[in-house]
N, C-alpha and C positions, 0 to 999 in steps of 0.2 A: 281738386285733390288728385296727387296723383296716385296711378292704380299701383298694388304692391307686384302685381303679375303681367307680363303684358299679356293687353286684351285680344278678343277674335271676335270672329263674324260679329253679327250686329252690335255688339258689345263697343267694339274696334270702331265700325263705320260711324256710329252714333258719337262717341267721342271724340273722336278725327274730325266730324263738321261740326259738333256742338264748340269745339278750341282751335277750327282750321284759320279762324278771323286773327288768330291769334300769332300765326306763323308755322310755320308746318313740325320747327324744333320745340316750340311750344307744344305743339298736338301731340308731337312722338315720346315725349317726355311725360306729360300726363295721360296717356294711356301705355304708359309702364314700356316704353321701348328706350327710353333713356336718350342718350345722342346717337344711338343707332338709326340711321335716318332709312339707311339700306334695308335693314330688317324689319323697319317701319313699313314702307313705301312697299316691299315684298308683300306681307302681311295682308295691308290696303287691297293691292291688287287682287290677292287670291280670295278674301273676306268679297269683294268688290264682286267677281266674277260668279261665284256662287251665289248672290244674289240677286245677279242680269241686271248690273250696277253697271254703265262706261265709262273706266277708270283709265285715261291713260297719263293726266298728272295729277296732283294733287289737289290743284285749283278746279279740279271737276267737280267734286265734294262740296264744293261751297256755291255752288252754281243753283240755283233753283231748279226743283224738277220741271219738266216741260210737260203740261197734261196735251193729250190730243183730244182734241174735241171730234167727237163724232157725229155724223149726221144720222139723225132720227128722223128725217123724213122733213114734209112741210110742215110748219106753223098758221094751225085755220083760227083765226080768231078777228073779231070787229075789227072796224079803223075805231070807234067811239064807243064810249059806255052805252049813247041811246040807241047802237045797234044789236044791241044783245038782243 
């Protein structure tokens, strides 16, 4: 559905990658920026930055987030069940 407004912040970013598979004038379109691709991709960016998103095209959005795994120290456990 597209929006009657165009959307912002999370509103915007959730939309943009929930329809980014779609094509990027598809996503601008259904979150209410029409064929304005410019005022789309502006919007992105500034939604994008206030939420320490790294937006530098479009195809970033569709990207998987990267988790970083952190080290919690060692893992003390058996090699086997009968050494518990």
């Amino acid at each position: 559905m597209t929006a009657s407004k165009p959307l912002e912040d999370t509103d915007l970013v959730d939309c943009a990658r929930a329809n980014g598979t779609q094509g990027i004038e598809t996503a601008a379109e259904l979150c209410g920026y029409g064929t304005d691709l410019d005022a789309f991709e502006q919007a992105l960016r500034q939604a994008c930055d206030r939420m320490g998103i790294t937006y530098d095209t479009f195809g970033d959005l569709l990207k998987p987030p990267t988790v970083m795994m952190q080290d919690f120290g060692e893992i003390v456990a058996p090699d086997t069940p009968d050494q518990l």
